[in-house]
C-alpha angles and dihedrals in degrees: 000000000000110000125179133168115278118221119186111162125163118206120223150175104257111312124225105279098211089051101037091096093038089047084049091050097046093044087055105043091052094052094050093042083054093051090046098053078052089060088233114148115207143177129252119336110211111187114216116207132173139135100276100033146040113203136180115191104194105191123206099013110169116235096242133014119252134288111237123170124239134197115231120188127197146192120315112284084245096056092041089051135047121224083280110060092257114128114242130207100288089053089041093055094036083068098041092052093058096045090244135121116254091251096055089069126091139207109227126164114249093198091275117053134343110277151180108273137189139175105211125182113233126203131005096136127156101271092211088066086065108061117070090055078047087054103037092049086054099049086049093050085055106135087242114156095189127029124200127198124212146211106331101329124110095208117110134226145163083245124357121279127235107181156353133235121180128155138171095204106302093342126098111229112224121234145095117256106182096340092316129127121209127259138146092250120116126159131224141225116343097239101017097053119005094180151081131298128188116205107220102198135003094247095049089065113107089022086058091047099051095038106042104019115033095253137135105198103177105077084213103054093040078054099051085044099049090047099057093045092050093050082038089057095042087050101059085057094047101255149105123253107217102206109195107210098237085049098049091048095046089044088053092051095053095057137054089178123046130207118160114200126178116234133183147231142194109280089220094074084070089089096074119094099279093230089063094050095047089050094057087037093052105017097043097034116013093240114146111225128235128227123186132223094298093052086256115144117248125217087255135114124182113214123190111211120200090230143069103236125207083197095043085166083057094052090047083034089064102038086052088056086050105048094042096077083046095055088042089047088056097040088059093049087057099041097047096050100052085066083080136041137235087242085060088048106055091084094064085058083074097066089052118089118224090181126320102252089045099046129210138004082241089052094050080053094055085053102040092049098048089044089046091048088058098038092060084050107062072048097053091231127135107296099192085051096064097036085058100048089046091050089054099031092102099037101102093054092084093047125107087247103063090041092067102032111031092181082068086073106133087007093072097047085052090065103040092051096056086050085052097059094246125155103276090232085059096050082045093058097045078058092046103047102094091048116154094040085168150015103282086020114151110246125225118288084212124091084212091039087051095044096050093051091057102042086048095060095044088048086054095041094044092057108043088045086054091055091050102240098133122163131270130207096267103035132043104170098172088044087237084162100055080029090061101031085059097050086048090060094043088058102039103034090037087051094233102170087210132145101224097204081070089053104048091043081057093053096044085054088057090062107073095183103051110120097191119102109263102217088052085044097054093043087049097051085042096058097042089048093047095042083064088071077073099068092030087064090053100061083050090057091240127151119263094227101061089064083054102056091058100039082064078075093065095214131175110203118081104213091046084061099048095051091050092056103053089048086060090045088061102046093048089066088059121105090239097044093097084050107061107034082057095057090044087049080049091051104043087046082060101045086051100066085044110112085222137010111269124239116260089220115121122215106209094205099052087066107110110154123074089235104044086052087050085051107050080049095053086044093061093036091063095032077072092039105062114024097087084048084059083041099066099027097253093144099169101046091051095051077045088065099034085061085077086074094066092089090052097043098048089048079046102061083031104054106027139069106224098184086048112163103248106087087213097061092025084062093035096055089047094056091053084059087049092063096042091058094037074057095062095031099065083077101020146332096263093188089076075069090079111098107241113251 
C-alpha cells in the first residue's frame, strides 16, 4: 500500500507562550487519536511548535485506511419474502441500504430464526479526504480558554490565523481548515524573511525552515539550542546561567530564531535583596540571571533575541537600558520599605480581608501566632520565637516590595526583619512559612520556621473547614489539599511526634466566631488531612491496603503512622507476610461470629493439642519479645520478629479444632487467637493485607 509523509502546519499571530507546548501536545495527540480509531498504523510523529505556527509531520501514513470485513444482518426470511418467494419492501430496502443487488443477498440463521445476511467491506477510504475534519476537530479540542475572532470571519481561535499548509508528500490535500484552504505555502521569520515559502515536500519541512527562513521549527531542538548558547554566553563572563524551567520553556516559545547575548548591570543594585532582582529580571523581561562560583549573583543578565543582529552591542545595549529603571524600581522599594518596620505594619493588615467570616490578615495573625506559641511548646522550643514569628509572618505583604514582586512574599519579610533587628531564627522562619510550596518542595531548616508553616495551614484549614466552604472535587479555592499535604509533611519528614487531633483542637480555639461544633470541626479537618496519605502512598506505589491496615487503627499522629506504614510495607515483602494475613483474616473471621468477644486469658491446662501448646509458647515468646520494640516505636522490626510465628500458626489452623465441643477448651482456644491477633494488632490490623476475592 502506497505511504507518504503527512504536513499540516497552521500558520498563526504569536501564539501564548505558556500554552504553545501544551497547544502542540494537544494538536498532536487529537490528529493521531483520529488516524488510530481509524485503525490506520502509521511511522514517526514529530510535533512543530513556534510562535507563529503549530505543525504536526505523520511518516509513513498509508493512502487509505484499511478493508476489514463486517457481518450485517436483516429482517427475518419471512418478512423479506411473501408467501411466494418474491422479496417485499423490507427485503428490498434492506438491499438498497447496503448499495447491493437483491441477489446478492443471502438468508443465514442467527441462532434464532432464518434471516437476511451480508458481508460488507468496510474502509478503504482516501486518506487525504480525512484529514482536514481530522484537522479542523483538532483545532476545535485545543485546550483554549478564551477564543477571539478577527477581522470579518466568524471562525474562532486562541490568535488569528494566516495560512495552511497541509501535504501528503508532494501532494496538496484538498480541503478548508478556518476558512483556510490548503497550500504548500508557509512564511518565515517575521524580520529575516518576511516572505513566502513553499514547502516542496512533507519531509523538507523543518529542513526548509531552518535552511532557507529563519525559522526553527522543532520546540526541542529551538530549547536545546537556546540552552547551550546561554551557558556558552555566561561562560565567557565566568559565571553560571540558572534556567528556571518555566522560564526556559516560555523563553523557547517566544523565538524562532535564537540568538543569546550577555548584558550588564550596575553592580550597585546588588545590593538589593538578589530574589527581587531575578524576578524582574525573569518575570518582566524574560532574561536568565547569572551566579558565580559561590552561587552570588553577578551583575549579568543573558537575553535571547529573536534576531540575528549585525549590530549584536545594539541589540545588549537596548535590553541594559531596559532593565536599569526595573532594577531601580526594585532598589526603591527596598529602600523605602526599610524606613519602617514589620512591627509598624502590622495595623494596615487590618484593613486587608483574609475572608469575611474570618476576618482580617491581622487577625489571622492574631491566630497563627497564639496556635504557633503553643505548638513550640508541646515541642519544648522556643515559644516566644514562634509567637513572635506568627505575630510578623503577614507583614510584607503591605510593602512596596511585595506589591511589586509577589513572588518576594516571606522574602521580603526575611530582610526586613534583619534590618529590623529581629532574632535571625525569626527572619528565617518568615522565609520559611510557605515551605513546601510544592509536591517534592524542601521544608524549613528552622524549628520556628518549621512551627509557623504548620500552624499557618491548620489555622487555614480550620477555617475554611468552620464556615463550611470545604473543597470539591473540581474546585479548592483556598488550596486545603496542597494545604494539608504540606502540614503532613511537615509532621511526618521534619519527625514531630504530634497528635494532630490536638492540633488541630488548638487551632479551632484560636478561632472565637466559628459556630460549628468544635469537636465535629476538628474530626472533620482530621479526616479530610489524613485521607491525603492516600494519595501520598500512592505516589510511593504502595499498596493501598497496606494504608488500610493501619487506618483500622484509627490513629491520629502522623508520624506514628508513617512510621506504621512503612513497617507494614516492609513485612509485606517477607516470605511469611500472605500467611499470615490470611490466618489473621481467618481469625478475625472467627472472632466475628462470636456473641461476645472472647477473653485473651490462657489456661494453661486447657491446652490439649501439641500445637496449640507450641503456639501459646510462641505467643509469649514474642509477647517479651516485642513489647520494648512497640515501646519504643520500632514497628518493622517488630513485625520482623512477629513473621517467626508463621510455623506455629500454620500447624495451629492445621492440626486443631478451634470450635471443639467441649465449651472449656472451645473458650480456651479462642482466647489464644485473641491474643495472636491483639499481637498484630498493637501496629495494624495485618488481615486488611489479604486481596479481596
Amino acid at each position: 500500500m502506497t505511504q507518504q509523509t503527512f504536513l499540516v502546519e497552521l500558520g498563526t499571530e504569536e501564539l501564548p507562550p505558556k500554552a504553545l507546548r501544551k497547544l502542540s501536545e494537544a494538536f498532536s495527540d487529537s490528529i493521531v487519536a483520529s488516524l488510530k480509531a481509524r485503525g490506520l498504523e502509521f511511522g514517526a510523529v514529530t510535533p512543530y511548535a513556534a510562535p507563529r505556527r503549530l505543525a504536526l509531520r505523520i511518516e509513513q501514513l498509508p493512502a487509505q485506511t484499511p478493508v476489514t470485513q463486517a457481518e450485517v444482518w436483516g429482517p427475518p426470511a419471512k418478512i423479506a419474502f411473501d408467501n411466494d418467494g418474491n422479496p417485499s419492501k423490507a427485503g428490498l430496502a434492506f438491499a438498497e441500504k447496503n448499495n447491493v443487488a437483491l441477489d446478492a443477498v443471502s438468508v443465514k440463521n442467527d441462532g434464532k430464526a432464518d434471516k437476511l445476511f451480508l458481508q460488507v467491506d468496510q474502509g478503504g477510504e482516501a486518506v487525504t479526504q480525512l484529514l482536514a475534519p481530522m484537522v479542523t476537530k483538532a483545532l476545535a479540542d485545543l485546550p483554549i480558554p478564551k477564543r477571539m475572532r478577527w477581522g470579518a470571519k466568524r471562525d474562532e481561535f486562541v490568535r488569528p490565523v494566516h495560512w495552511l499548509v497541509m501535504l501528503y508528500g508532494s501532494d496538496i490535500v484538498s480541503g478548508q481548515v478556518m476558512g483556510l484552504t490548503a497550500g504548500r505555502a508557509t512564511r518565515g521569520h517575521r524580520f529575516h524573511f518576511n516572505y513566502s515559502l513553499d514547502i516542496q515536500h512533507a519531509d523538507d519541512y523543518a529542513a526548509q525552515l531552518k535552511s532557507t527562513a529563519f525559522v526553527l521549527a522543532d520546540f526541542e531542538e529551538r530549547k536545546a539550542l537556546i540552552t547551550q548558547q546561554v551557558n556558552a554566553a555566561a561562560a565567557k563572563i565566568n559565571g553560571v546561567a540558572h534556567m528556571e524551567p518555566a522560564l526556559l520553556e516560555e523563553v523557547t516559545a517566544l523565538v524562532e530564531w535564537p540568538v543569546a547575548l550577555a548584558g550588564k548591570f550596575e553592580e550597585r543594585f546588588l545590593s538589593v535583596p538578589a530574589e527581587a532582582l531575578i524576578s524582574s529580571m525573569g518575570e518582566h523581561q524574560k532574561y536568565f540571571h547569572v551566579l558565580d562560583a559561590n552561587q552570588q549573583l553577578m551583575p549579568y543578565f543573558i537575553t535571547v533575541a529573536n534576531i540575528e543582529s549585525k549590530d549584536p552591542q545594539q541589540v545588549i545595549s537596548g535590553n541594559e537600558r531596559v532593565i536599569r529603571p526595573r532594577l531601580s524600581d526594585a532598589a526603591f522599594f527596598f529602600d523605602t520599605d526599610k524606613k519602617v518596620s514589620l512591627e509598624s505594619l502590622r495595623e494596615r493588615l487590618k484593613s486587608i480581608v483574609f475572608q469575611a467570616q474570618l476576618g482580617s490578615i491581622f487577625d489571622k495573625t492574631e491566630r497563627v501566632a497564639g496556635l504557633a506559641q503553643a505548638i513550640a511548646q508541646q515541642l519544648n522550643a522556643n515559644a516566644d520565637l514562634a509567637k513572635r514569628a506568627g505575630q510578623l509572618c503577614k507583614s510584607d505583604l503591605v510593602t512596596n516590595m511585595v506589591g511589586e514582586f509577589d513572588t518576594m512574599q516571606g522574602i521580603a519579610g526575611y530582610y526586613y526583619a534583619i534590618n529590623d533587628g529581629e532574632d535571625a531564627e525569626v527572619a528565617r522562619a518568615l522565609q520559611e512559612q510557605y515551605l513546601p510550596r510544592f509536591a517534592g518542595d524542601v521544608l524549613p531548616d528552622t524549628m520556628t520556621g518549621t512551627i509557623l508553616a504548620l500552624a499557618d495551614r491548620l489555622d487555614t484549614l480550620t477555617g475554611i473547614f468552620g464556615i463550611g466552604q470545604l473543597p470539591t472535587g473540581s474546585k479548592d479555592p483556598f488550596a486545603l489539599r496542597r494545604a494539608s499535604l504540606g502540614a503532613l509533611r511537615l509532621l511526618v519528614e521534619k519527625q514531630l511526634p504530634l497528635d494532630l487531633n490536638a492540633l488541630l483542637t488548638a487551632a479551632v480555639a484560636q478561632h472565637k466566631d466559628l459556630k460549628a461544633d468544635a469537636k465535629d470541626l476538628v474530626n472533620s479537618v482530621q479526616s479530610y488531612m489524613l485521607e491525603r496519605f492516600v494519595a501520598w502512598y500512592e505516589d510511593e506505589n504502595f499498596a493501598p491496603e497496606i494504608f488500610m491496615a493501619v487506618s483500622a487503627k484509627q490513629l491520629s499522629v502522623p508520624l506514628d503512622i508513617d512510621n506504621r506504614v512503612r513497617a507494614v510495607k516492609q513485612f509485606g515483602d517477607l516470605p511469611a507476610a500472605q500467611a499470615l494475613a490470611a490466618a489473621n483474616k481467618r481469625v478475625a473471621n472467627i472472632l466475628a461470629k462470636l456473641d461476645s468477644e472472647p477473653s485473651d486469658q490462657i489456661v494453661e491446662t486447657l491446652l490439649v493439642e501439641p500445637a496449640e501448646k507450641i503456639l501459646a509458647e510462641q505467643i509469649a515468646l514474642q509477647k517479651a519479645k516485642t513489647q520494648p520494640m512497640f515501646a519504643s516505636s520500632k514497628f518493622t522490626e517488630a513485625l520482623t520478629s512477629l513473621a517467626d510465628l508463621q510455623p506455629a500458626v500454620d500447624a495451629f489452623f492445621d492440626q486443631v479444632m478451634v470450635m471443639a465441643d467441649d465449651e472449656a477448651v472451645r473458650n480456651n482456644r479462642l482466647a489464644l487467637l485473641m491474643q495472636l491477633r491483639n499481637l498484630f494488632l498493637q501496629i495494624a490490623d495485618i488481615s486488611l493485607l489479604v486481596p479481596a476475592k
